[in-house]
FIKOLZA-1660 file (N, C-alpha, C; in steps of 0.1 Angstrom, whole numbers, plus 5000, padded with zeros to 4 digits):
% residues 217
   i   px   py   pz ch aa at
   1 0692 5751 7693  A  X  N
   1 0683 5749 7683  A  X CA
   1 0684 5760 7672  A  X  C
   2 0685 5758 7657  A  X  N
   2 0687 5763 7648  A  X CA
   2 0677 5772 7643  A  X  C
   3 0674 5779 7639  A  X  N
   3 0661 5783 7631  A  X CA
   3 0666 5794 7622  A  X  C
   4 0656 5793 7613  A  X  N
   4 0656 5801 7597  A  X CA
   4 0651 5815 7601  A  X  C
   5 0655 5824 7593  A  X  N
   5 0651 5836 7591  A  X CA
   5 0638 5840 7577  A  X  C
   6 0630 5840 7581  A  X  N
   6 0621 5844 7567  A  X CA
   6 0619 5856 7566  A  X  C
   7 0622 5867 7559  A  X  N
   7 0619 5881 7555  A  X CA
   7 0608 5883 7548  A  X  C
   8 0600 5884 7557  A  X  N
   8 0578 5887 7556  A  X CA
   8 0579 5898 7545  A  X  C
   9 0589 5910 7549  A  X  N
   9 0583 5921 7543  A  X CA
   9 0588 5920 7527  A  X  C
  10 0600 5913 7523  A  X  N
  10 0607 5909 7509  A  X CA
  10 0598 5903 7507  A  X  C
  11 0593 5891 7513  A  X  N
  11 0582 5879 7505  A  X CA
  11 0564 5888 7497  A  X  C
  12 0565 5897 7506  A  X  N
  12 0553 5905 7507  A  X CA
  12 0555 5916 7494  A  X  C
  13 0563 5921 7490  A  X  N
  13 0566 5934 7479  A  X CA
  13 0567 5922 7468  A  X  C
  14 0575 5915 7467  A  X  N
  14 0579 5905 7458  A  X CA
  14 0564 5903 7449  A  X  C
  15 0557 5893 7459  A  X  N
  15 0544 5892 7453  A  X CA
  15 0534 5900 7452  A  X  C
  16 0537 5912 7458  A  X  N
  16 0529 5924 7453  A  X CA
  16 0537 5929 7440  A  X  C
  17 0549 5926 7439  A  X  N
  17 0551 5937 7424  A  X CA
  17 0550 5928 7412  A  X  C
  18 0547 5914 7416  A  X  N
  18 0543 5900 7406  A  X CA
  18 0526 5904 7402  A  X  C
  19 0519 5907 7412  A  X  N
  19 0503 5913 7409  A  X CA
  19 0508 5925 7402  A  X  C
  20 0514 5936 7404  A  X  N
  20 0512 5950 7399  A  X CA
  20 0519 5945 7385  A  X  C
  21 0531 5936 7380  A  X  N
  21 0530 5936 7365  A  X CA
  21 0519 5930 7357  A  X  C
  22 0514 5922 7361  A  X  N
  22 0500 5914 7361  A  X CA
  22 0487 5925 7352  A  X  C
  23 0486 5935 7363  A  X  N
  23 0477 5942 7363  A  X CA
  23 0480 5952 7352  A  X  C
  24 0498 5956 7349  A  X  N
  24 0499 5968 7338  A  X CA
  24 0497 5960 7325  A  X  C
  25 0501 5948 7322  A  X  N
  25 0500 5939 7312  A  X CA
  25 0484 5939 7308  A  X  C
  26 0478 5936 7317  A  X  N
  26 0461 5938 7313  A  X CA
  26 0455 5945 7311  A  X  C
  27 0466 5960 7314  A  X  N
  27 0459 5973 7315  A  X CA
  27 0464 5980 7298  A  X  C
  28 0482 5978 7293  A  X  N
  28 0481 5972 7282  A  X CA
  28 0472 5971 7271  A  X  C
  29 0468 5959 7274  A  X  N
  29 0459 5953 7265  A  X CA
  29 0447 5956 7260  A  X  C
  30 0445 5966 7272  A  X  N
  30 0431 5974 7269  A  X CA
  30 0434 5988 7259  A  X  C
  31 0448 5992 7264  A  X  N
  31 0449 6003 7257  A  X CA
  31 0447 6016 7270  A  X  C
  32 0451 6010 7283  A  X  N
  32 0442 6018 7293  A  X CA
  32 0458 6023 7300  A  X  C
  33 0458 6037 7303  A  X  N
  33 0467 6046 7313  A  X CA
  33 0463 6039 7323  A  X  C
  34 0472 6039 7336  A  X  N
  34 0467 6040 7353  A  X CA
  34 0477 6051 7361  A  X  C
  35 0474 6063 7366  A  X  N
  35 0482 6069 7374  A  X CA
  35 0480 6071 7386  A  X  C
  36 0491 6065 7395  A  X  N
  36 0490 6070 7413  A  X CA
  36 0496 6082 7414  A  X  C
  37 0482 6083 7423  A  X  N
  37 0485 6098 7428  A  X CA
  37 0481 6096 7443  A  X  C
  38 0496 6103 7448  A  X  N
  38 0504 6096 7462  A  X CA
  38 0505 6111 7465  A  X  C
  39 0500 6114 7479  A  X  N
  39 0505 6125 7484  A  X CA
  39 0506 6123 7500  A  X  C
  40 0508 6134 7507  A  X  N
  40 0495 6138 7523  A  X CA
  40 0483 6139 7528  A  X  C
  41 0475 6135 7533  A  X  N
  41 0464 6139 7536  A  X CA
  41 0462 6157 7532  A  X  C
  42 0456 6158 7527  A  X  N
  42 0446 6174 7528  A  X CA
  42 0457 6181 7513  A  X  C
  43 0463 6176 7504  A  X  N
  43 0473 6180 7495  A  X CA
  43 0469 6187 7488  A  X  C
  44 0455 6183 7479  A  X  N
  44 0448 6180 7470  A  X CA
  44 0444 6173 7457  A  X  C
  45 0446 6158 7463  A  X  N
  45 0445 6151 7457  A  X CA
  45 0434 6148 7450  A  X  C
  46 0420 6149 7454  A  X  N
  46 0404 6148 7451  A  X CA
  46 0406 6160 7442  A  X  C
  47 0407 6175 7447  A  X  N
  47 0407 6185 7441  A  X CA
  47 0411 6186 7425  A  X  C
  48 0424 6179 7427  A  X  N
  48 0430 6181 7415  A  X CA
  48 0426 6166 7408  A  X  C
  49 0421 6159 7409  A  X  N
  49 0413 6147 7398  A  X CA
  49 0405 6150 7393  A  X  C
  50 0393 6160 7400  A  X  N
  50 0382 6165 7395  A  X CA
  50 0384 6173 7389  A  X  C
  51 0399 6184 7386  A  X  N
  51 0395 6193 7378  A  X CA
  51 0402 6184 7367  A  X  C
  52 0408 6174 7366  A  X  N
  52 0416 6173 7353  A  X CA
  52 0404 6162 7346  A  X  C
  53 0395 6157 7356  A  X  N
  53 0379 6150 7348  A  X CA
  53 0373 6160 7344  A  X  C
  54 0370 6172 7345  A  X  N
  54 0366 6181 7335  A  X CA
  54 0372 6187 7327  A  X  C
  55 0385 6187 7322  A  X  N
  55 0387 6187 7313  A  X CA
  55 0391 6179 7301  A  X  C
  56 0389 6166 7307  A  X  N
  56 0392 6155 7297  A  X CA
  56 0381 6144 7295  A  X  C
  57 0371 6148 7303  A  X  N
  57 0358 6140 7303  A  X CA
  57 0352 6140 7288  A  X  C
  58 0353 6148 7277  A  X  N
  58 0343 6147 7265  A  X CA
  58 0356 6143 7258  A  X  C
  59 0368 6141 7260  A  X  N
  59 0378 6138 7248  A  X CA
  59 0378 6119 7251  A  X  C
  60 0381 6118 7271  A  X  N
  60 0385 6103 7272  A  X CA
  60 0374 6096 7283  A  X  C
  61 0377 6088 7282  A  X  N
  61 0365 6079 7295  A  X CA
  61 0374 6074 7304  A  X  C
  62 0367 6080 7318  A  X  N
  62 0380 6077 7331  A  X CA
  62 0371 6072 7343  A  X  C
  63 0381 6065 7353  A  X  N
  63 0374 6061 7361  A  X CA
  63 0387 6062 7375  A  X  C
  64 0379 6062 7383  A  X  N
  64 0387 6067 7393  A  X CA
  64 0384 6052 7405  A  X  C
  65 0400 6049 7413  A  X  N
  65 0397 6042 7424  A  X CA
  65 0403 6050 7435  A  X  C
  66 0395 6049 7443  A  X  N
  66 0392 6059 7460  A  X CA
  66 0402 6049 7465  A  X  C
  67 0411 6052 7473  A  X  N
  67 0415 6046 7484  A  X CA
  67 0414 6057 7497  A  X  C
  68 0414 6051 7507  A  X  N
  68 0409 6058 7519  A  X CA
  68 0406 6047 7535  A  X  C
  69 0416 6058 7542  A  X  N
  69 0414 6047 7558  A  X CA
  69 0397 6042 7559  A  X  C
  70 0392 6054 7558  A  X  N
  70 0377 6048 7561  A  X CA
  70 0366 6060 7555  A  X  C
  71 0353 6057 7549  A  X  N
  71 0344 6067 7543  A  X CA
  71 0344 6065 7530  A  X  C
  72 0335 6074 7521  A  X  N
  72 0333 6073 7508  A  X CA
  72 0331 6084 7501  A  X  C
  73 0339 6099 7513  A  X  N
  73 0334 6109 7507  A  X CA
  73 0343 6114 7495  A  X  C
  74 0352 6112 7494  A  X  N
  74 0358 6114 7479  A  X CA
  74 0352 6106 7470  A  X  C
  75 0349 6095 7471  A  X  N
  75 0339 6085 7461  A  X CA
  75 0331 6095 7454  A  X  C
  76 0324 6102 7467  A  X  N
  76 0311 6104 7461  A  X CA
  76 0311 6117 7456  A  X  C
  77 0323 6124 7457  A  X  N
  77 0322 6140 7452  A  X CA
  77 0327 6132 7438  A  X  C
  78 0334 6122 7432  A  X  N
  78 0341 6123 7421  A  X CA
  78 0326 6117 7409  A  X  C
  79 0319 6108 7417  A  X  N
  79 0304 6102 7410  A  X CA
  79 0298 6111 7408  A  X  C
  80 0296 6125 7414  A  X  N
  80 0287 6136 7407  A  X CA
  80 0291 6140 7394  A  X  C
  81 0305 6137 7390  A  X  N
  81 0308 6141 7377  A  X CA
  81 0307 6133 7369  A  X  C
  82 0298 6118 7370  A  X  N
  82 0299 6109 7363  A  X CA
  82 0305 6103 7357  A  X  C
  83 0316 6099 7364  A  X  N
  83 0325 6092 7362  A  X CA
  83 0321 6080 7376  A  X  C
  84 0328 6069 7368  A  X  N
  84 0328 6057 7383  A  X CA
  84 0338 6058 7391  A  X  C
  85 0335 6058 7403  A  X  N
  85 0347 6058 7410  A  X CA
  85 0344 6045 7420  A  X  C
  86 0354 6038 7421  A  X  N
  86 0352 6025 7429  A  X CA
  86 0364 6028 7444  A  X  C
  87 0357 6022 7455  A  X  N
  87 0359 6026 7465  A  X CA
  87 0366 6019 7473  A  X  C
  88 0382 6021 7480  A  X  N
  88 0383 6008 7488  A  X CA
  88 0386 6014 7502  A  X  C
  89 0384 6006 7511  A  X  N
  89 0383 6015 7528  A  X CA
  89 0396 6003 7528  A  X  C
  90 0410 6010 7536  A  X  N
  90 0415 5998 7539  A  X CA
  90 0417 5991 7555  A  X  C
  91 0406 6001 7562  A  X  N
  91 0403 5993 7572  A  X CA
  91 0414 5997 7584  A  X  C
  92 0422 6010 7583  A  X  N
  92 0435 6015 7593  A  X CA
  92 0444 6013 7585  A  X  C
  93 0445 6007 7572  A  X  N
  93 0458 6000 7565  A  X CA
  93 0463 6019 7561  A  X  C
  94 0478 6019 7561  A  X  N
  94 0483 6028 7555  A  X CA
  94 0486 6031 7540  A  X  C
  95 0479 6021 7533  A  X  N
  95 0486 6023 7518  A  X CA
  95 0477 6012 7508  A  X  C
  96 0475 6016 7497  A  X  N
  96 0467 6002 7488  A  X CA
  96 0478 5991 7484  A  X  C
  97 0474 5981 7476  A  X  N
  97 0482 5978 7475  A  X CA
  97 0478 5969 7459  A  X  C
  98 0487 5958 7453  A  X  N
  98 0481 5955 7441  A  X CA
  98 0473 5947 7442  A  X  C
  99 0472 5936 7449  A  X  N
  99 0459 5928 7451  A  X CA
  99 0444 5936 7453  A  X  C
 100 0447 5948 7459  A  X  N
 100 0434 5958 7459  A  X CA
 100 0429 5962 7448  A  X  C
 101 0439 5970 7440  A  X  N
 101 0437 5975 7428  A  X CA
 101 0431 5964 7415  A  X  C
 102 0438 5953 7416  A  X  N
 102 0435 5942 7411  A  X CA
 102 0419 5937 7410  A  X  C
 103 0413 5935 7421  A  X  N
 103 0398 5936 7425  A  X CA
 103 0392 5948 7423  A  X  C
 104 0398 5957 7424  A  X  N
 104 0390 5973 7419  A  X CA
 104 0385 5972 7409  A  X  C
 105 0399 5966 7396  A  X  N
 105 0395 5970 7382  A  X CA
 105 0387 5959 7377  A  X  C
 106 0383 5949 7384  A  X  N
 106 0374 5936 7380  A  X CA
 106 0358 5945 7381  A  X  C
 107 0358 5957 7384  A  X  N
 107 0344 5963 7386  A  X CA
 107 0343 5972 7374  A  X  C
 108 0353 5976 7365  A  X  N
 108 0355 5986 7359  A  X CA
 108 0352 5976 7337  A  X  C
 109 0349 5982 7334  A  X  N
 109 0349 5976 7317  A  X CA
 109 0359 5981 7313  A  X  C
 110 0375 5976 7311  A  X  N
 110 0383 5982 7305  A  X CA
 110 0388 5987 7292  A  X  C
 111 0383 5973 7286  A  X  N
 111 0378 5977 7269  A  X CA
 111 0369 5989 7268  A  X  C
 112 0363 5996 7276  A  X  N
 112 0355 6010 7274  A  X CA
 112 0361 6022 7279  A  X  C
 113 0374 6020 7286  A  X  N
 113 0381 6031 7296  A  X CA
 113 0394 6037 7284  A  X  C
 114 0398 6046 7292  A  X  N
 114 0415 6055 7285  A  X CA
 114 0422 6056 7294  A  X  C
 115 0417 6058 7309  A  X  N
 115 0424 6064 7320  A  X CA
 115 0417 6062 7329  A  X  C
 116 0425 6060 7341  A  X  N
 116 0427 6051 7353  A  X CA
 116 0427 6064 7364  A  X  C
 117 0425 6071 7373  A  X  N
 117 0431 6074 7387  A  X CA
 117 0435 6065 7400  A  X  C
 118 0441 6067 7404  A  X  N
 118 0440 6057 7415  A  X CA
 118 0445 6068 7430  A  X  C
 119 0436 6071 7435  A  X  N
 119 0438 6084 7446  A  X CA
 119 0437 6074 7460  A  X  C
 120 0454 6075 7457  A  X  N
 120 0462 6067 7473  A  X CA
 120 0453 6068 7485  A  X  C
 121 0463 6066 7496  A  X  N
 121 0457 6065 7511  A  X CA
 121 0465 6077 7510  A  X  C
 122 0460 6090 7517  A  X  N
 122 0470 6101 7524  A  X CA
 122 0479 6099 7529  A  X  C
 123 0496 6093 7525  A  X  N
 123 0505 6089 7538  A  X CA
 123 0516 6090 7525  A  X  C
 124 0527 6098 7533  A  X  N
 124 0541 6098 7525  A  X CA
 124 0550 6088 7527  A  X  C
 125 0550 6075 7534  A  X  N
 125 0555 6069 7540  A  X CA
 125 0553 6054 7532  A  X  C
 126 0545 6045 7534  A  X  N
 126 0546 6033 7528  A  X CA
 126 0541 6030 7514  A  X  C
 127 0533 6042 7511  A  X  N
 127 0528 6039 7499  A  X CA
 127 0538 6042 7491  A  X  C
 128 0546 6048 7491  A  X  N
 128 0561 6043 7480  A  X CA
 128 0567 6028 7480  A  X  C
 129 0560 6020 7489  A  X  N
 129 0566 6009 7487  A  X CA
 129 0559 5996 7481  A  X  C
 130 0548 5998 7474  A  X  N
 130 0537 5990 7471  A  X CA
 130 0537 5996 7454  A  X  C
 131 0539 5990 7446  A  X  N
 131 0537 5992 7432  A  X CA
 131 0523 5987 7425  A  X  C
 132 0516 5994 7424  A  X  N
 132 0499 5994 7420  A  X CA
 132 0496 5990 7408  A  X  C
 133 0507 5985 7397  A  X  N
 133 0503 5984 7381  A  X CA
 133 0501 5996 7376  A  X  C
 134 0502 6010 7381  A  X  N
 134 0503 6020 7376  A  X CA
 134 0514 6025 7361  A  X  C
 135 0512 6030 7355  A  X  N
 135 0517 6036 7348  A  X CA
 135 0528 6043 7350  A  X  C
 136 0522 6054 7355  A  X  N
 136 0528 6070 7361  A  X CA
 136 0526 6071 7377  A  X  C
 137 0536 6067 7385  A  X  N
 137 0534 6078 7395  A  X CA
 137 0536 6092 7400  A  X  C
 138 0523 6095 7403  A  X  N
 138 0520 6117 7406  A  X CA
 138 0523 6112 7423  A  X  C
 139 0534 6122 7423  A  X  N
 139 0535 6134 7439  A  X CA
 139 0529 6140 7439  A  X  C
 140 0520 6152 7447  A  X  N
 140 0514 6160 7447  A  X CA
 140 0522 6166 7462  A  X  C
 141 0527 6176 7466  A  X  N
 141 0534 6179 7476  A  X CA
 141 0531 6195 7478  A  X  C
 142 0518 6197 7487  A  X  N
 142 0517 6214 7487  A  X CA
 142 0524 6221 7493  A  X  C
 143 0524 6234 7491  A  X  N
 143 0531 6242 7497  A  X CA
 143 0535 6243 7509  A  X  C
 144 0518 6245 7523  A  X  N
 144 0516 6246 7535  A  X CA
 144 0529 6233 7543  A  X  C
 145 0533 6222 7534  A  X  N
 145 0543 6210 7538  A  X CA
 145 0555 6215 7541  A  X  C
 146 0559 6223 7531  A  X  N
 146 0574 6226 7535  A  X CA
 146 0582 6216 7519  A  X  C
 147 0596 6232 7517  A  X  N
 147 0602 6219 7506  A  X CA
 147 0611 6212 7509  A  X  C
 148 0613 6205 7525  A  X  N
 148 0621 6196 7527  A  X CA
 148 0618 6184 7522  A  X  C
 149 0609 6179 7525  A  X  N
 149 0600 6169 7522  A  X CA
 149 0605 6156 7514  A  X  C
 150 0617 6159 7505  A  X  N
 150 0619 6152 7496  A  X CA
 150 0630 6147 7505  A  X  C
 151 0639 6151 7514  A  X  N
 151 0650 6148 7524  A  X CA
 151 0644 6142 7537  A  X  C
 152 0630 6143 7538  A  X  N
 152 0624 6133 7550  A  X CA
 152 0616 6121 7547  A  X  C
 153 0617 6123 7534  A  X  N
 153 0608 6110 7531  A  X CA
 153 0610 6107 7514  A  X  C
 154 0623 6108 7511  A  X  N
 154 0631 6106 7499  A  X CA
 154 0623 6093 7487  A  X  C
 155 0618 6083 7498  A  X  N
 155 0613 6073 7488  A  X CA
 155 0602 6071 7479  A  X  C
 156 0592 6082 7487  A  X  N
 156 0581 6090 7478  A  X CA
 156 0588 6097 7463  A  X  C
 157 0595 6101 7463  A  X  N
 157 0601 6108 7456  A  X CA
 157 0611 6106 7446  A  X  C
 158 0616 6094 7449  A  X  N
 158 0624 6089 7441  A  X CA
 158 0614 6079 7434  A  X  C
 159 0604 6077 7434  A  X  N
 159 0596 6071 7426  A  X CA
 159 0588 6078 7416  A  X  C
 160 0589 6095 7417  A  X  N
 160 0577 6098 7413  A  X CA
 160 0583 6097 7398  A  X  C
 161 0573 6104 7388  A  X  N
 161 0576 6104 7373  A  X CA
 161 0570 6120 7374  A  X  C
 162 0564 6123 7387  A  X  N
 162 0562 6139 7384  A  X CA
 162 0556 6142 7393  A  X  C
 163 0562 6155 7400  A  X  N
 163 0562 6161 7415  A  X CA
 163 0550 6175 7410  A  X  C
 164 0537 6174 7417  A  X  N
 164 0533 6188 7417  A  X CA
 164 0533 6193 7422  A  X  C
 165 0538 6209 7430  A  X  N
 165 0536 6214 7438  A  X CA
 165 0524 6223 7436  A  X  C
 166 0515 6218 7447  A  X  N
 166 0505 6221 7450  A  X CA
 166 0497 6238 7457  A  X  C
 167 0486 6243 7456  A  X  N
 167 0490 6255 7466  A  X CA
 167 0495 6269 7462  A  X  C
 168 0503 6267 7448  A  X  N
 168 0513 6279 7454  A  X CA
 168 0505 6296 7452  A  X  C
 169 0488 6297 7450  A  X  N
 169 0485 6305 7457  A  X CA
 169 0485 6310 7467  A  X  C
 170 0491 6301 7479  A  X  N
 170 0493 6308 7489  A  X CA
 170 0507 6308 7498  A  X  C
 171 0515 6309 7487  A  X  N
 171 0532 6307 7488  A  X CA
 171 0536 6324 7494  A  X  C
 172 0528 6332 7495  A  X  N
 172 0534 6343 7502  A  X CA
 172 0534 6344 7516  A  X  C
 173 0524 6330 7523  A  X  N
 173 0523 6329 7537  A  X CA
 173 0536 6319 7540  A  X  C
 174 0539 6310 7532  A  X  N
 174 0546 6300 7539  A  X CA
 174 0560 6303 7534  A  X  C
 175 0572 6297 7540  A  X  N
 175 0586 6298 7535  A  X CA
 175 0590 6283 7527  A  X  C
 176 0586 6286 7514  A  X  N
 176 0587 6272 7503  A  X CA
 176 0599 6282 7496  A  X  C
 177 0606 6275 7489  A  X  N
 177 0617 6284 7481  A  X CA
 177 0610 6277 7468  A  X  C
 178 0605 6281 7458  A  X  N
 178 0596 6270 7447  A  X CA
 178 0610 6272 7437  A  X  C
 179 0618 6284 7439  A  X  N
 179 0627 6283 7431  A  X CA
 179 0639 6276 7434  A  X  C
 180 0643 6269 7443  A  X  N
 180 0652 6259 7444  A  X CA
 180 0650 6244 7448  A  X  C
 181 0635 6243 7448  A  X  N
 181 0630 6228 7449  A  X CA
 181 0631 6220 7438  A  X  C
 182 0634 6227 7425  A  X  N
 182 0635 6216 7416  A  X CA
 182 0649 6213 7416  A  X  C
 183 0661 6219 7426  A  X  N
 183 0670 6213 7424  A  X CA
 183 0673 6204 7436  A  X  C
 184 0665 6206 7447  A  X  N
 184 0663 6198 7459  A  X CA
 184 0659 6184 7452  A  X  C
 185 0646 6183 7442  A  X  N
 185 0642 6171 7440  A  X CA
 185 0653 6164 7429  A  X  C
 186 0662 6175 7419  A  X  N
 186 0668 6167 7412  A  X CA
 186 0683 6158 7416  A  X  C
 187 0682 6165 7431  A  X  N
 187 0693 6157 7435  A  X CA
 187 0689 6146 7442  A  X  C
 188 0678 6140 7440  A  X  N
 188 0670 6124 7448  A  X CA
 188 0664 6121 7434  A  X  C
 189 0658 6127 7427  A  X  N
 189 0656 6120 7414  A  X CA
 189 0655 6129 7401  A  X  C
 190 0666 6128 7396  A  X  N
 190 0670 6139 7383  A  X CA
 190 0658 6137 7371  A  X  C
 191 0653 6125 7369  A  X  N
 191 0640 6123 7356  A  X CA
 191 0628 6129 7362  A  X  C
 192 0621 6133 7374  A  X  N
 192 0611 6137 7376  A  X CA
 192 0608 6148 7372  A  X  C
 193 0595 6151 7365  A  X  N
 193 0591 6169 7362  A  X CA
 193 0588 6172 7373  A  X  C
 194 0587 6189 7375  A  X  N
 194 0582 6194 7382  A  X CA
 194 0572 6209 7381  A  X  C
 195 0563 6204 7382  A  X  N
 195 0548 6216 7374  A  X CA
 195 0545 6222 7388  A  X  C
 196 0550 6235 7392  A  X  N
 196 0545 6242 7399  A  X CA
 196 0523 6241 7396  A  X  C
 197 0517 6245 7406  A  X  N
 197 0500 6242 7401  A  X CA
 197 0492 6250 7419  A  X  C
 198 0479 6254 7410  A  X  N
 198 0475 6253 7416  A  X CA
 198 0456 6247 7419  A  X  C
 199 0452 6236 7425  A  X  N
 199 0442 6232 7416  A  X CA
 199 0428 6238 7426  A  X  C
 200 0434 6250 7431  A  X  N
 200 0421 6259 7435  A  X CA
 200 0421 6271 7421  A  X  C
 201 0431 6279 7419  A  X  N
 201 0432 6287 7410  A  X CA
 201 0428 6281 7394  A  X  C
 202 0437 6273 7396  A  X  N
 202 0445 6269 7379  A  X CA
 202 0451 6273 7377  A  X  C
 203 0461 6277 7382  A  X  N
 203 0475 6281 7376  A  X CA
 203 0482 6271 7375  A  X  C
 204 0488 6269 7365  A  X  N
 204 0499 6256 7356  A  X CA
 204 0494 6248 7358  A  X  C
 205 0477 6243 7357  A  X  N
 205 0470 6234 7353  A  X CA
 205 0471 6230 7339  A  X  C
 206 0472 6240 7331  A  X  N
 206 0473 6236 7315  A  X CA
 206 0485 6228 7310  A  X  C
 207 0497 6230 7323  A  X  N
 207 0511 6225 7322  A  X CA
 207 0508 6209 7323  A  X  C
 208 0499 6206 7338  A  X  N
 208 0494 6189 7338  A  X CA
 208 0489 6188 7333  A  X  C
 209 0476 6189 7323  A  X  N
 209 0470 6187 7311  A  X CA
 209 0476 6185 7303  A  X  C
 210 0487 6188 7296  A  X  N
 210 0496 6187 7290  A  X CA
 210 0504 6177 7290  A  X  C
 211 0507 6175 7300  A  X  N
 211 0516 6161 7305  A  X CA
 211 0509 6150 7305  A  X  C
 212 0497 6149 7307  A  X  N
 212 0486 6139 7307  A  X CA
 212 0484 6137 7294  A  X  C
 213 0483 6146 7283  A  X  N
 213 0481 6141 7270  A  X CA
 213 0493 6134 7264  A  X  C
 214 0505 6140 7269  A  X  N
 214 0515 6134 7262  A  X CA
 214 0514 6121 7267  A  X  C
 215 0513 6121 7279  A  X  N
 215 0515 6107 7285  A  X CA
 215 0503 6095 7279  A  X  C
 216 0495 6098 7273  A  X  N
 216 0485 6092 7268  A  X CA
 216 0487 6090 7248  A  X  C
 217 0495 6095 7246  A  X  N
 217 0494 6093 7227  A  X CA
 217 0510 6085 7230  A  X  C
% end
């Protein structure tokens, strides 16, 4: 007996990356940025959203979508700043995906927005493989990780449009070489920046702010 082979996971990105052009098209329209920001758990992904909403809160109107295995506590630290943040739990899932995002921004007024966050699920692994209608995708990759990172999990990275390293106030504890990682990353992806940062300090915060405005005019 004969039987066919169907490839679930090809059929499955296919029509996820059919929703994610969907979603930039309408995002487009509005005139509206969207950036994923894809890291590890504990990186500082929340950290570093909240400080770039205070400094762009009186210039643009933003809104932030949570992803998260389970909880609402980044939700709810990013709503004290008055911004919306809409919340998705994926239930154990490792990654969002565009049909999520898609329902997200059905809560959001786009015609009233400039900028989008979209703060991944913690995981360096499948969420490189789900295209969100994003704009820009942010690496965020701290120090305490190690700068292999880009050689154990290449496909995060070969997507990014811009790697931050995270942390590096406390780059005298760990053994990161900060000065040979940008050539680690340019040999997996030569177009990515790379902004040293730190979003406890602010150091080369002004460097992402920077890059956010350009990316926005």
């Amino acid at each position: 007996m004969h039987g066919k082979t169907v490839s679930v996971k090809k059929d499955i990105l296919s029509a996820n990356s059919k929703t994610a052009e969907q979603i930039r098209s309408g995002l487009d329209k509005h005139h509206v940025r969207m950036m994923n920001i894809l890291s590890s758990p504990g990186s500082g992904k929340t950290s570093l959203i909240m400080k770039t909403i205070n400094r762009f809160k009186d210039l643009y109107t933003i809104a932030v979508i949570e992803g998260d295995v389970a909880s609402s506590i980044d939700a709810e630290r990013i709503s004290r700043l008055n911004v919306r943040a809409i919340q998705i739990n994926t239930g154990g899932g490792c990654h969002l995906d565009a049909n999520m995002i898609e329902k997200a921004l059905t809560d959001l007024e786009l015609e009233h927005l400039d900028l989008v966050f979209i703060e991944n699920v913690g995981n360096l692994v499948c969420t490189a493989e789900f295209d969100l209608g994003a704009h820009k995708n942010v690496v965020i990759l701290s120090i305490p990780e190690g700068d292999d990172k880009p050689y154990k999990y290449p496909a995060i990275f070969m997507e990014a449009d811009i790697v931050l390293v995270n942390k590096i106030d406390v780059i005298p504890y760990f053994d990161f070489d900060l000065g040979m990682f940008p050539e680690v990353l340019n040999g997996i992806n030569p177009s990515a920046t790379v902004l040293p940062i730190s979003a406890k300090s602010g150091e080369g915060l002004d460097d992402w702010f920077a890059w956010i405005e350009q990316t926005l005019t």
